[in-house]
mmJSON file of the N, C-alpha and C atoms, coordinates in Angstrom:
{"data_MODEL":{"atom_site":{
"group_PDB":["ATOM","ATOM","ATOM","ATOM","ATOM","ATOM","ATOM","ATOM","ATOM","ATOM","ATOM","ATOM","ATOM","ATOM","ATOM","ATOM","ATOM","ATOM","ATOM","ATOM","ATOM","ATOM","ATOM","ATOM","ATOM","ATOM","ATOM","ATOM","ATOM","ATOM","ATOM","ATOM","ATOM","ATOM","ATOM","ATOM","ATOM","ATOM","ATOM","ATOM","ATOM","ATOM","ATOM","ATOM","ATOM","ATOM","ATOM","ATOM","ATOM","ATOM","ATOM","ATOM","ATOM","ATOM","ATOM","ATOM","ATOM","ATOM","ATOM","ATOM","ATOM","ATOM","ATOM","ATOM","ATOM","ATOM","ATOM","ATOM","ATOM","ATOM","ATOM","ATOM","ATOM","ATOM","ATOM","ATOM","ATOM","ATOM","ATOM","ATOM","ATOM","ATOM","ATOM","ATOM","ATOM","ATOM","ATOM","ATOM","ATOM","ATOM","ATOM","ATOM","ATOM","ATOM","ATOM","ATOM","ATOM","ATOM","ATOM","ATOM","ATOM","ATOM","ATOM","ATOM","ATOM","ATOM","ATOM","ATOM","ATOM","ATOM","ATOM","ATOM","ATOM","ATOM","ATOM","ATOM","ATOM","ATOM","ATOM","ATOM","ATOM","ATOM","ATOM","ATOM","ATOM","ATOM","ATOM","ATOM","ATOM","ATOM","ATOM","ATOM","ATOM","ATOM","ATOM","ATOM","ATOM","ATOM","ATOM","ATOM","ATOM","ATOM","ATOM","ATOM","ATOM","ATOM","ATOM","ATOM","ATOM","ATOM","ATOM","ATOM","ATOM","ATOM","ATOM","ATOM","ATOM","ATOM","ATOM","ATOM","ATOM","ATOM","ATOM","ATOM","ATOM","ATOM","ATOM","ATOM","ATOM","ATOM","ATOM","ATOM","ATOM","ATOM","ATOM","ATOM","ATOM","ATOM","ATOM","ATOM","ATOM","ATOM","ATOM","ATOM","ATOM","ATOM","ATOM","ATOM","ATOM","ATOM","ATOM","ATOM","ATOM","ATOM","ATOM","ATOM","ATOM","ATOM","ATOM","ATOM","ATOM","ATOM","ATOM","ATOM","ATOM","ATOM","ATOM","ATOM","ATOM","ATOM","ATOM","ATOM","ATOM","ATOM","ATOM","ATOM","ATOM","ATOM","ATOM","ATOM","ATOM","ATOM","ATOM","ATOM","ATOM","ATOM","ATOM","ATOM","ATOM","ATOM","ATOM","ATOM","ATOM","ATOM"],
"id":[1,2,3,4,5,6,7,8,9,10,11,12,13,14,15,16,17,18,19,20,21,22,23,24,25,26,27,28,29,30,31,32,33,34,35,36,37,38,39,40,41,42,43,44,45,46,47,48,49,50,51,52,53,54,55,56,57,58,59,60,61,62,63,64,65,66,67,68,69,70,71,72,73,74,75,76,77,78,79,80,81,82,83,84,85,86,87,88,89,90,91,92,93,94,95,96,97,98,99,100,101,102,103,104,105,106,107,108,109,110,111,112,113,114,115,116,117,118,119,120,121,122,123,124,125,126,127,128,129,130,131,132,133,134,135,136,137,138,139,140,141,142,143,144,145,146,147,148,149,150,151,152,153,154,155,156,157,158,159,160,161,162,163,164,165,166,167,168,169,170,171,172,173,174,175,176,177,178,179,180,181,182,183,184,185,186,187,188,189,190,191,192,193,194,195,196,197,198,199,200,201,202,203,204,205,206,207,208,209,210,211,212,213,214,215,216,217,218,219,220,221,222,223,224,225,226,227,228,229,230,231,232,233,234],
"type_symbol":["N","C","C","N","C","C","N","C","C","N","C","C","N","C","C","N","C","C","N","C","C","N","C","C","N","C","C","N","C","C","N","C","C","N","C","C","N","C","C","N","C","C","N","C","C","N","C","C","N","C","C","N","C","C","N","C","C","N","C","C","N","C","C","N","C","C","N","C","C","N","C","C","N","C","C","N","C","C","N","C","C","N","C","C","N","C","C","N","C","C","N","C","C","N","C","C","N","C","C","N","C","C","N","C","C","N","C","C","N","C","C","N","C","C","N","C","C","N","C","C","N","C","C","N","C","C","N","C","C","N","C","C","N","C","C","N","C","C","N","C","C","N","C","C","N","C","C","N","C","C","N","C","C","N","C","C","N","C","C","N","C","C","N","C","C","N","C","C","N","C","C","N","C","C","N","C","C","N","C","C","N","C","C","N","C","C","N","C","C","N","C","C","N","C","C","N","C","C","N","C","C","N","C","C","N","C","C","N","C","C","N","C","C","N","C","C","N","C","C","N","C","C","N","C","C","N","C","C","N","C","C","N","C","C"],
"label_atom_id":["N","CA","C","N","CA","C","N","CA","C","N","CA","C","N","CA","C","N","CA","C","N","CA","C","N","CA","C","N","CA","C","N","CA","C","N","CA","C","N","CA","C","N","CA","C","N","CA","C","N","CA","C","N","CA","C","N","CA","C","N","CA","C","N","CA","C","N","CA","C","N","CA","C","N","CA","C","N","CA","C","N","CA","C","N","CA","C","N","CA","C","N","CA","C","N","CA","C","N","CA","C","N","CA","C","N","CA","C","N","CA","C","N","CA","C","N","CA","C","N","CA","C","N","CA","C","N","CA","C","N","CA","C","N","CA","C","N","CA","C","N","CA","C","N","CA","C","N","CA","C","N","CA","C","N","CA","C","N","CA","C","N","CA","C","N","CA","C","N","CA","C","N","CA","C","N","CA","C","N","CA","C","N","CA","C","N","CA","C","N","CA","C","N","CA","C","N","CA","C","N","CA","C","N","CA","C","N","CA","C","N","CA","C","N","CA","C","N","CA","C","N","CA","C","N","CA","C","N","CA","C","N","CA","C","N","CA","C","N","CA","C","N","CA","C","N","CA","C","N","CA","C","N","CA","C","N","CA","C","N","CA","C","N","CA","C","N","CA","C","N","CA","C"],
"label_alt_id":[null,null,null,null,null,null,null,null,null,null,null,null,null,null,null,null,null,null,null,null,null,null,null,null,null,null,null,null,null,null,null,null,null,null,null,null,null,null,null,null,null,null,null,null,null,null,null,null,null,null,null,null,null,null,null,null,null,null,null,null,null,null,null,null,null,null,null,null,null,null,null,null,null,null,null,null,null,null,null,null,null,null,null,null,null,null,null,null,null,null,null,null,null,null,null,null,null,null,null,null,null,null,null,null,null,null,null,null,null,null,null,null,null,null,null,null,null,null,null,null,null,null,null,null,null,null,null,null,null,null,null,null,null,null,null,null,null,null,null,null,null,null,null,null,null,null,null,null,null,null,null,null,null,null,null,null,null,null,null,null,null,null,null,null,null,null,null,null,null,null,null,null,null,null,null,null,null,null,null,null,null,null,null,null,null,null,null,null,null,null,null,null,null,null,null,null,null,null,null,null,null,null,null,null,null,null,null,null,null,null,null,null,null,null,null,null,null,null,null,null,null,null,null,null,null,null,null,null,null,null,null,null,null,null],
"label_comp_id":["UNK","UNK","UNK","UNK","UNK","UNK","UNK","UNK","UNK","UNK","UNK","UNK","UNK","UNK","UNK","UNK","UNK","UNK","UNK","UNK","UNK","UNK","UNK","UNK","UNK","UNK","UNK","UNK","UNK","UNK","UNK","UNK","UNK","UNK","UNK","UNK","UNK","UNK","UNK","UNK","UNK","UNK","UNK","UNK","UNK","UNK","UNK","UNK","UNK","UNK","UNK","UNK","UNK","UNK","UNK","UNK","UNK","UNK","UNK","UNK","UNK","UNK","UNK","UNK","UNK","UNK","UNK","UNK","UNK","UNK","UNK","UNK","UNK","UNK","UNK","UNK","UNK","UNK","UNK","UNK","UNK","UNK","UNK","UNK","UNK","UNK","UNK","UNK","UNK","UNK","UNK","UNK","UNK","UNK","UNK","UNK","UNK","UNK","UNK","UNK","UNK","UNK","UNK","UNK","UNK","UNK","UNK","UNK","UNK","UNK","UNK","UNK","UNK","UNK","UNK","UNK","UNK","UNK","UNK","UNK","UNK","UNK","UNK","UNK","UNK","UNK","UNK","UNK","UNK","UNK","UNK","UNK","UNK","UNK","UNK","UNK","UNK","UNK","UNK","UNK","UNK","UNK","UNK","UNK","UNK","UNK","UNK","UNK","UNK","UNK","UNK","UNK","UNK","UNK","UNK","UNK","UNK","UNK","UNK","UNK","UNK","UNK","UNK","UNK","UNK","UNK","UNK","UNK","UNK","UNK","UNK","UNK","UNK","UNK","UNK","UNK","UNK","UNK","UNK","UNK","UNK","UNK","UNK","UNK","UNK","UNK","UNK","UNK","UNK","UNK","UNK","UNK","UNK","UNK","UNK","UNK","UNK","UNK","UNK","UNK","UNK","UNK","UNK","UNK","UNK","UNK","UNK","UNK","UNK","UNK","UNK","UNK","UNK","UNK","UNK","UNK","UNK","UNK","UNK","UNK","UNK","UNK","UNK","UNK","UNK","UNK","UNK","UNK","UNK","UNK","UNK","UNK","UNK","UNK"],
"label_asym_id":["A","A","A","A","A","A","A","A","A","A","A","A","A","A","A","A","A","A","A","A","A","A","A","A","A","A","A","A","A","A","A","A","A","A","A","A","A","A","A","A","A","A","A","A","A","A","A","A","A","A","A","A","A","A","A","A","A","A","A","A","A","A","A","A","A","A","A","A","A","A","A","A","A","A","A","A","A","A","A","A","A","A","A","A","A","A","A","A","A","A","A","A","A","A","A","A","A","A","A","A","A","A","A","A","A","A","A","A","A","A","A","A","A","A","A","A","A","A","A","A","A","A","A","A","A","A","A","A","A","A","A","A","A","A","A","A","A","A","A","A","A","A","A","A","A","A","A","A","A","A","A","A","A","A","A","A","A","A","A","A","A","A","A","A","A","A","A","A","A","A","A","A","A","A","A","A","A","A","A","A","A","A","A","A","A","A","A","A","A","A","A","A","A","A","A","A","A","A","A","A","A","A","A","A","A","A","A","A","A","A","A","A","A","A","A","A","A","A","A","A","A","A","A","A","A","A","A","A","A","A","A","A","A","A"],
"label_entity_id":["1","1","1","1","1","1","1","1","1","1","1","1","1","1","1","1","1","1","1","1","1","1","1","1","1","1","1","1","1","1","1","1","1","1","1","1","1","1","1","1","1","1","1","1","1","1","1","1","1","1","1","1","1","1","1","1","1","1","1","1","1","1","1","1","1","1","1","1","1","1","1","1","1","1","1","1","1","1","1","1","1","1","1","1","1","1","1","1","1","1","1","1","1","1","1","1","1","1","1","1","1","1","1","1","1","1","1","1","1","1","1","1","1","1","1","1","1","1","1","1","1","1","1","1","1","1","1","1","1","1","1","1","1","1","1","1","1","1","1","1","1","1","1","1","1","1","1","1","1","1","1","1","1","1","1","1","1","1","1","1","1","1","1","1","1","1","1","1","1","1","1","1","1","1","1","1","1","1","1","1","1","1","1","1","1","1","1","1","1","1","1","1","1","1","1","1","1","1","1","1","1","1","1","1","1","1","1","1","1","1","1","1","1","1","1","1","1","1","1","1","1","1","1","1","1","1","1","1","1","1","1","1","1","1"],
"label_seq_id":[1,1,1,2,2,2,3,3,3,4,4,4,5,5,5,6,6,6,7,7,7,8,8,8,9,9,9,10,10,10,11,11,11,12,12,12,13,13,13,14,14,14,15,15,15,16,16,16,17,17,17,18,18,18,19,19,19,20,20,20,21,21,21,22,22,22,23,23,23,24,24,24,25,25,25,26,26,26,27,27,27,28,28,28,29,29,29,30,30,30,31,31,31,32,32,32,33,33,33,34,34,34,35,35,35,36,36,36,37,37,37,38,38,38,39,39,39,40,40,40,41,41,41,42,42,42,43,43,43,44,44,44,45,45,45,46,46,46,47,47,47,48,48,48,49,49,49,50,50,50,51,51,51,52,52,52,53,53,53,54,54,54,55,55,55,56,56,56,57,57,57,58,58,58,59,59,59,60,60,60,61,61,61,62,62,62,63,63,63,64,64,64,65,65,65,66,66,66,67,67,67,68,68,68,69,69,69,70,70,70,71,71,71,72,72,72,73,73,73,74,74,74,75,75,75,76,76,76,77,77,77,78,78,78],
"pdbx_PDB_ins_code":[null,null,null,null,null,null,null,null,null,null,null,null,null,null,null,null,null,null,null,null,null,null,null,null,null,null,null,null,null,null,null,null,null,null,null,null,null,null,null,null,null,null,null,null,null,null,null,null,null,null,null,null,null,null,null,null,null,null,null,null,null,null,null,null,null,null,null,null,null,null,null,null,null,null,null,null,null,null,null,null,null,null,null,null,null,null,null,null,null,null,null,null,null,null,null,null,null,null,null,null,null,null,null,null,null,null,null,null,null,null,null,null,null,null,null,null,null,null,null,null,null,null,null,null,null,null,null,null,null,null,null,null,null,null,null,null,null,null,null,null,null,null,null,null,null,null,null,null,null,null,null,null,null,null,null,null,null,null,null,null,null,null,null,null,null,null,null,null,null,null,null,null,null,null,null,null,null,null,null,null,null,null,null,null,null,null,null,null,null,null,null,null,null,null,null,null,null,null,null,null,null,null,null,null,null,null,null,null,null,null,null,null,null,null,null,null,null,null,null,null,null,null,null,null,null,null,null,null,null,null,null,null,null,null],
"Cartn_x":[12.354,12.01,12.713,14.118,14.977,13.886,13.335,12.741,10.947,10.76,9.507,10.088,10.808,11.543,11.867,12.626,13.482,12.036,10.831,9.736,8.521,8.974,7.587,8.188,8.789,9.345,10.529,11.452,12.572,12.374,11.249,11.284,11.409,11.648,11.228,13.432,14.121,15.719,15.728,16.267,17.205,18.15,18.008,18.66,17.7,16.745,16.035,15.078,14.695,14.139,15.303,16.37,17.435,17.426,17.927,18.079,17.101,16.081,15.022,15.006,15.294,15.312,16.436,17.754,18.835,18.386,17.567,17.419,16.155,15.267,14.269,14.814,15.914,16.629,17.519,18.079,18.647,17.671,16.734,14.962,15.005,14.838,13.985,15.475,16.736,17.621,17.803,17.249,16.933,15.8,14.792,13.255,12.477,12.406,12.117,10.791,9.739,8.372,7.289,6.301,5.139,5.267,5.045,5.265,6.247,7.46,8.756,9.089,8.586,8.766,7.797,6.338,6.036,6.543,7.201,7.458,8.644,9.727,10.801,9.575,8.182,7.919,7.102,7.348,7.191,7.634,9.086,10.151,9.938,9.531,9.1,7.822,7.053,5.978,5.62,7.043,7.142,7.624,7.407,7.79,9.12,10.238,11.571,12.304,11.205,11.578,13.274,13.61,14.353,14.584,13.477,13.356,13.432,14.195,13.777,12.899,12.549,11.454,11.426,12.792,13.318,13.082,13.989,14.114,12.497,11.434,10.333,9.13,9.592,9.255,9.439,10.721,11.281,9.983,10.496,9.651,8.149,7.648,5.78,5.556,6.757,6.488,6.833,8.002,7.874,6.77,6.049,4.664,3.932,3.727,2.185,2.523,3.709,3.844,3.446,3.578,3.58,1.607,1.375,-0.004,-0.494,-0.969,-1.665,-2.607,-3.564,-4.227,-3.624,-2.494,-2.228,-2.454,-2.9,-3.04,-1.971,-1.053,0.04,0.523,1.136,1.811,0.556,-0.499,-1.311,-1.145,-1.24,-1.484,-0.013,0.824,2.284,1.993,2.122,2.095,3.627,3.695,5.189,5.201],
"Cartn_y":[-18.458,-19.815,-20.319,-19.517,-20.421,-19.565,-19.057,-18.229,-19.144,-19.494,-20.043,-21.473,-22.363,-23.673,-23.679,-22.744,-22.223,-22.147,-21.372,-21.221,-22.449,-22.957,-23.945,-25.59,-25.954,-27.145,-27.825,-26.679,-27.051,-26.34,-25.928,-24.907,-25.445,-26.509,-27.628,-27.499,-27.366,-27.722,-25.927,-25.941,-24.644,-24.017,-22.821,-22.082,-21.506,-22.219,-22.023,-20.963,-20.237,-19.142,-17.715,-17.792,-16.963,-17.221,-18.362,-18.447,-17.487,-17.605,-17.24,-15.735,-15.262,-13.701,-13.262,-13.809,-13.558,-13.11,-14.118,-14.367,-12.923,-12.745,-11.698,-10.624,-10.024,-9.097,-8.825,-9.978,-10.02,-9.257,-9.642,-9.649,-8.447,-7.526,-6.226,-5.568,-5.661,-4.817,-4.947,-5.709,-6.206,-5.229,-5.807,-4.754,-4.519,-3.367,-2.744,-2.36,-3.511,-3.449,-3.309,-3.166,-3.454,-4.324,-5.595,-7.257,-7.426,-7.034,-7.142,-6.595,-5.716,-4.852,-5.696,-6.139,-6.711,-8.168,-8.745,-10.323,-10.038,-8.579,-8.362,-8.274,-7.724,-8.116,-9.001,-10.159,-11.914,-11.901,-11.871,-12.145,-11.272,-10.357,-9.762,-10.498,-10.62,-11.194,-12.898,-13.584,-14.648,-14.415,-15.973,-15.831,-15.851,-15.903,-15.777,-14.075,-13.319,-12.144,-11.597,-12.41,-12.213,-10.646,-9.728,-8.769,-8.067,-7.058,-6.148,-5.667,-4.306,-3.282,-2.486,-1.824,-0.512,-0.717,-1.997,-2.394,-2.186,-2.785,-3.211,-1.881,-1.13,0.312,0.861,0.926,1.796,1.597,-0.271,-0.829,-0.259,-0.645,0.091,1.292,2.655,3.86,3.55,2.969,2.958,2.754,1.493,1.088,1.758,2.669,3.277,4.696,5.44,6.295,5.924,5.136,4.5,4.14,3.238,2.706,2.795,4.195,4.332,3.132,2.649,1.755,0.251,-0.071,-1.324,-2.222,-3.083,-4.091,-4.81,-5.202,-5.93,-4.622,-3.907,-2.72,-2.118,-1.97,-1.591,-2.898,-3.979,-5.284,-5.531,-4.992,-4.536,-4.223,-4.896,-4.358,-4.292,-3.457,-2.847,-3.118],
"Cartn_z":[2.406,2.661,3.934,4.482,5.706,6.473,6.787,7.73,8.259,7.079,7.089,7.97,7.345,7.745,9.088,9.531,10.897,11.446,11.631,12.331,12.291,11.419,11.353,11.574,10.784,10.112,11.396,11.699,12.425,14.141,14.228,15.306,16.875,16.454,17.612,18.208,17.08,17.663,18.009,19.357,19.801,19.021,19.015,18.426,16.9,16.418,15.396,15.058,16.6,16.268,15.754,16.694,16.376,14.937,14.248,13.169,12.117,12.739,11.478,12.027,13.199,12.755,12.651,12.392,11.665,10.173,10.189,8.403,8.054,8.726,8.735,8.323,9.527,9.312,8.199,7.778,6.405,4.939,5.353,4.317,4.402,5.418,5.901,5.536,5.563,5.18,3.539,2.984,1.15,1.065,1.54,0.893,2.464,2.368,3.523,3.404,4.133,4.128,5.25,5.161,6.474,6.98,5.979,6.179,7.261,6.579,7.169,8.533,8.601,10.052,10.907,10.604,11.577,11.711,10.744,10.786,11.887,11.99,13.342,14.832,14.633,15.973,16.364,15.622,15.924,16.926,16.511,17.334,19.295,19.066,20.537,21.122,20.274,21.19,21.483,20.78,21.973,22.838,24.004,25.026,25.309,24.234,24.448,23.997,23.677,23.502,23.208,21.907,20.875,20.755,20.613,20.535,21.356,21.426,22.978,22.322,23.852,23.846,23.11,23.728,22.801,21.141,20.512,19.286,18.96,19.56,19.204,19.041,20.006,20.383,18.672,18.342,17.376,15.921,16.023,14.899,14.838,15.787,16.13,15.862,16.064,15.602,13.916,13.48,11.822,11.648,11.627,11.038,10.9,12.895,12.416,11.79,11.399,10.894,9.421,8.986,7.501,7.236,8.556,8.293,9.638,10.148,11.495,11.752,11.279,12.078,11.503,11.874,11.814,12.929,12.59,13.572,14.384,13.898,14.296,15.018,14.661,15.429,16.76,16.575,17.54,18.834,18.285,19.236,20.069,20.039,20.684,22.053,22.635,24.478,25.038,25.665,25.8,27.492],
"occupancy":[1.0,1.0,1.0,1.0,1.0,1.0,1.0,1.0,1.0,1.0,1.0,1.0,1.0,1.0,1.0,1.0,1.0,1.0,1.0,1.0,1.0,1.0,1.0,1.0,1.0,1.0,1.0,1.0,1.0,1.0,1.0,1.0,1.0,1.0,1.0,1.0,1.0,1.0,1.0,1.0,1.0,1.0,1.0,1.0,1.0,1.0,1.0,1.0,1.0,1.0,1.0,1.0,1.0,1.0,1.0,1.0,1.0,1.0,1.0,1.0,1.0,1.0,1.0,1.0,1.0,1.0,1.0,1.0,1.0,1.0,1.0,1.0,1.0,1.0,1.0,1.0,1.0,1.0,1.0,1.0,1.0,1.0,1.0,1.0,1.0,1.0,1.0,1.0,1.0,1.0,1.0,1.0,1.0,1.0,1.0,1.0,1.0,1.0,1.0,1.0,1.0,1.0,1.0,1.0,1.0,1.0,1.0,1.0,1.0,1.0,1.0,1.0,1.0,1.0,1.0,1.0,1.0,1.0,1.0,1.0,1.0,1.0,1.0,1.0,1.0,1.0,1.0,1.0,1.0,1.0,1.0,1.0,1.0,1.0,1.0,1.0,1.0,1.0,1.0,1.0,1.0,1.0,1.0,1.0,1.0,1.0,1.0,1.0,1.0,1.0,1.0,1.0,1.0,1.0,1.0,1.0,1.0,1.0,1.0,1.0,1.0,1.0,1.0,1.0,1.0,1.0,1.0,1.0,1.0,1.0,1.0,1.0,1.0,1.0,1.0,1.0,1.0,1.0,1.0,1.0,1.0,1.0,1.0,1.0,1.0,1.0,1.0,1.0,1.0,1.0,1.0,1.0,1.0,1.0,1.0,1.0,1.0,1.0,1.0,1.0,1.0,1.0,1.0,1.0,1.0,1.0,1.0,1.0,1.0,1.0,1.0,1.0,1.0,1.0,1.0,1.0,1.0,1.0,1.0,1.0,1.0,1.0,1.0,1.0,1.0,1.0,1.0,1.0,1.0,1.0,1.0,1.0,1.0,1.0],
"B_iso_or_equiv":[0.0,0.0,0.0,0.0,0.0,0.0,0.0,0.0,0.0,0.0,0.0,0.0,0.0,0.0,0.0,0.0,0.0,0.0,0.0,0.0,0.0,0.0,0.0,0.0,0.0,0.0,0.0,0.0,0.0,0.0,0.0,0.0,0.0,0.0,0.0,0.0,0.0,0.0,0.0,0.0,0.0,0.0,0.0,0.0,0.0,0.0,0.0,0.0,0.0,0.0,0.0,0.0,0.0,0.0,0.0,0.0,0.0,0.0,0.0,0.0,0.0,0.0,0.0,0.0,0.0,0.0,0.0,0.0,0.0,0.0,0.0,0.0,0.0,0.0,0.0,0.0,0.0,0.0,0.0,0.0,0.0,0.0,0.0,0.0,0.0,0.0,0.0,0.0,0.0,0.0,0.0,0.0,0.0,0.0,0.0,0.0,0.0,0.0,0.0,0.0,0.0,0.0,0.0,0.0,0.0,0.0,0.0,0.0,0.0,0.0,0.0,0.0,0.0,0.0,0.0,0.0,0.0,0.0,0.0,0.0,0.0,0.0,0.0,0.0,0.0,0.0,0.0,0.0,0.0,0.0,0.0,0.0,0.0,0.0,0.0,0.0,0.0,0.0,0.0,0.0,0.0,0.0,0.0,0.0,0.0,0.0,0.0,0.0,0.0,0.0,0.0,0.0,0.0,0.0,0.0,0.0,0.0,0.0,0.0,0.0,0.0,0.0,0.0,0.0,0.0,0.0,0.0,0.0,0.0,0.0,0.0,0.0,0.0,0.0,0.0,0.0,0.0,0.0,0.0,0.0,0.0,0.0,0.0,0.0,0.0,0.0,0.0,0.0,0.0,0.0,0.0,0.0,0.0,0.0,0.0,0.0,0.0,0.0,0.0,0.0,0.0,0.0,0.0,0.0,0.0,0.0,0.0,0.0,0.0,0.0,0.0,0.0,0.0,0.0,0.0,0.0,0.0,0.0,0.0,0.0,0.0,0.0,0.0,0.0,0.0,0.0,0.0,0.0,0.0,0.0,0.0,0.0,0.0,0.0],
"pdbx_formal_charge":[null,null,null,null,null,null,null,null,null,null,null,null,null,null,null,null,null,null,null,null,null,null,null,null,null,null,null,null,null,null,null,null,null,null,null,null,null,null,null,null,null,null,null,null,null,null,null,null,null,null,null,null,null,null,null,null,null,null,null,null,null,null,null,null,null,null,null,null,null,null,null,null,null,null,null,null,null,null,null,null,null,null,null,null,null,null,null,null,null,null,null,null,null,null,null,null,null,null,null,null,null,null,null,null,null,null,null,null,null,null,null,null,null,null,null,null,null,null,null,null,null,null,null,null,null,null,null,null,null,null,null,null,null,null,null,null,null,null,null,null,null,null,null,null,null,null,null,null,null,null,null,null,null,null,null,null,null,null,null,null,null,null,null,null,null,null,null,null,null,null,null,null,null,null,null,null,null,null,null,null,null,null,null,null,null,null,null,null,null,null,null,null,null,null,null,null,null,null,null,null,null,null,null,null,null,null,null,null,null,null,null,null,null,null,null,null,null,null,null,null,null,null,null,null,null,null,null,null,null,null,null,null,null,null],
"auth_seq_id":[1,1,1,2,2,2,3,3,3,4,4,4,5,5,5,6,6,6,7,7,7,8,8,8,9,9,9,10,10,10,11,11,11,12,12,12,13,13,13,14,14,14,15,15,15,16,16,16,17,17,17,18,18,18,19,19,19,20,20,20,21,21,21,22,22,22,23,23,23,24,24,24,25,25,25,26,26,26,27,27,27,28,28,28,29,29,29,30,30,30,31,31,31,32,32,32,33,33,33,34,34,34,35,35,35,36,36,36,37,37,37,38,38,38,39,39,39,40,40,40,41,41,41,42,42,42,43,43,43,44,44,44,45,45,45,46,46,46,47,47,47,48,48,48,49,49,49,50,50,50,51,51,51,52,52,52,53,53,53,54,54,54,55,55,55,56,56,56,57,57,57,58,58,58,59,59,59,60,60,60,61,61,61,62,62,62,63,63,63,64,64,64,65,65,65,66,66,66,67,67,67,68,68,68,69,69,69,70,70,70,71,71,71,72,72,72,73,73,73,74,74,74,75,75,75,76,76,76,77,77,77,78,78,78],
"auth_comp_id":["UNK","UNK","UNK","UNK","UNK","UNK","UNK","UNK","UNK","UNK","UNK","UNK","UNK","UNK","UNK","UNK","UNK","UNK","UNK","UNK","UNK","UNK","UNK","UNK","UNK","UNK","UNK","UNK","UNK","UNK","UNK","UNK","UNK","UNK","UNK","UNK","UNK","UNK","UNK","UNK","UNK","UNK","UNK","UNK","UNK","UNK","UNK","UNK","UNK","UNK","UNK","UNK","UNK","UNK","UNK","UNK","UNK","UNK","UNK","UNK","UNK","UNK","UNK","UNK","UNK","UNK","UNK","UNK","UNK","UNK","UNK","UNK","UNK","UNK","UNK","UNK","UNK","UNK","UNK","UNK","UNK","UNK","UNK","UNK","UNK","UNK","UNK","UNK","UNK","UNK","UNK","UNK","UNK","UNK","UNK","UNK","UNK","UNK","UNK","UNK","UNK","UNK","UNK","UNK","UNK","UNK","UNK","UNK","UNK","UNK","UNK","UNK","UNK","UNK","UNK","UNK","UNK","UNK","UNK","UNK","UNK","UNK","UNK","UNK","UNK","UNK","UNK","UNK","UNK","UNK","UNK","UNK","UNK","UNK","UNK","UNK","UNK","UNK","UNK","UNK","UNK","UNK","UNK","UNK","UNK","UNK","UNK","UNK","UNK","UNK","UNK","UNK","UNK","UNK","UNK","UNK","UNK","UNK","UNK","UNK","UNK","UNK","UNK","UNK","UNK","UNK","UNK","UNK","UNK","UNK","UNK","UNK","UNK","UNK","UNK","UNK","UNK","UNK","UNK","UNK","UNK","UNK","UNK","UNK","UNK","UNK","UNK","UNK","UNK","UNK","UNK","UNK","UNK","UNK","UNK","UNK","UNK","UNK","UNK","UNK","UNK","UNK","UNK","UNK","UNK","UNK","UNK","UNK","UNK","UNK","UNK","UNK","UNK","UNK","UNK","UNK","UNK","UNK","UNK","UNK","UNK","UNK","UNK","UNK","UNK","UNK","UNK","UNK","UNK","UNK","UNK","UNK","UNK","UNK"],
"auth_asym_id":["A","A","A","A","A","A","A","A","A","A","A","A","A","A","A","A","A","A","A","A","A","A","A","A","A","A","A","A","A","A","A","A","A","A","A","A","A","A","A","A","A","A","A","A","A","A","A","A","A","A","A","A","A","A","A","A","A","A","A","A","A","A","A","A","A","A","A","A","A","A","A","A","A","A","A","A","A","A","A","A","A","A","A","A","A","A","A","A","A","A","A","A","A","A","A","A","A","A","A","A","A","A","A","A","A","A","A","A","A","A","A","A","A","A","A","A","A","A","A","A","A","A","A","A","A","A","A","A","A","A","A","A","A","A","A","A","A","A","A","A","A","A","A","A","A","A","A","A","A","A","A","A","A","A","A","A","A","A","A","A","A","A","A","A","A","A","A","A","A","A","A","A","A","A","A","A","A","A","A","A","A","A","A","A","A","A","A","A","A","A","A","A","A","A","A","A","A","A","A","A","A","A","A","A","A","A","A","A","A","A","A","A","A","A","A","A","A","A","A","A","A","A","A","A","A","A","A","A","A","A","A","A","A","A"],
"auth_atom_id":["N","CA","C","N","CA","C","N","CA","C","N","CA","C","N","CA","C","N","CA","C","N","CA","C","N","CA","C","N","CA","C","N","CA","C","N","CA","C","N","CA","C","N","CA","C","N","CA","C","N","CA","C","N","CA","C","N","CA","C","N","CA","C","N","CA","C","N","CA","C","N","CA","C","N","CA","C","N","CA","C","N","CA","C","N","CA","C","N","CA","C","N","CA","C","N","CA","C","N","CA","C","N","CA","C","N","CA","C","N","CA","C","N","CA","C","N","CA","C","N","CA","C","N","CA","C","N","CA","C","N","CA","C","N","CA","C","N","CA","C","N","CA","C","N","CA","C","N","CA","C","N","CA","C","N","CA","C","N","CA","C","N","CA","C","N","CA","C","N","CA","C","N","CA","C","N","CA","C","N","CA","C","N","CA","C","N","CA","C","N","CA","C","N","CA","C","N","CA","C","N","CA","C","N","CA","C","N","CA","C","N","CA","C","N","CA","C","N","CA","C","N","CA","C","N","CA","C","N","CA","C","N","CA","C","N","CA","C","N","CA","C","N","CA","C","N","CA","C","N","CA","C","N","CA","C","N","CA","C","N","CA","C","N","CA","C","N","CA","C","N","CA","C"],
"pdbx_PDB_model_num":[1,1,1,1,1,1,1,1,1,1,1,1,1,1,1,1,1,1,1,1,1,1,1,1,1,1,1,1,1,1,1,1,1,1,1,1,1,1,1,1,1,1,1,1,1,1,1,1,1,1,1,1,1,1,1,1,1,1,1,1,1,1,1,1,1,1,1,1,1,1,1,1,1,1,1,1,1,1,1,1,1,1,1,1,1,1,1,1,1,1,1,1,1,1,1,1,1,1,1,1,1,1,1,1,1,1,1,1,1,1,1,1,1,1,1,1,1,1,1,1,1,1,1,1,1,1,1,1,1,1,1,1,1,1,1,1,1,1,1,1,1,1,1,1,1,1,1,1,1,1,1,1,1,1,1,1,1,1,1,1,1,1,1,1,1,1,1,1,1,1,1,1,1,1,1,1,1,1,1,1,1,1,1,1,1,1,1,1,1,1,1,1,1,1,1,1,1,1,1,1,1,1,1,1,1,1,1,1,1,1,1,1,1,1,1,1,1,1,1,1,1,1,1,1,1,1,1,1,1,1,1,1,1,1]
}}}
């Protein structure tokens, strides 16, 4: 729920996107999912690129090893 809040609700005060992929990462080290891996490359494909490449790189090979034609992981421009 801080993740949803931090992105939608509060996203407007600085510092609030950090917040919410603090909190992501917290999620994805709890239950380690599809969902989850692509909700870490949100975070890359704004324009404040939270995410590096490399990091984002890594994530896109998990996915499509798991679910070759994913969408979110395919739509990744590096």
């Amino acid at each position: 729920m801080a993740i949803d809040v931090m992105l939608n609700l509060l996203c407007f005060i600085e510092g609030a996107y950090s917040v919410a992929l603090f909190h992501t990462r917290e999620l994805l080290a709890i239950t380690k999912s599809i969902e989850n891996l692509e909700s870490i490359l949100f975070f890359y494909k704004i324009p404040e690129k939270l995410v590096d490449k490399k990091e984002a790189q890594c994530i896109v090979e998990e996915i499509l090893n798991i679910e070759p034609d994913n969408k979110v992981a395919l739509g990744v421009k590096y």
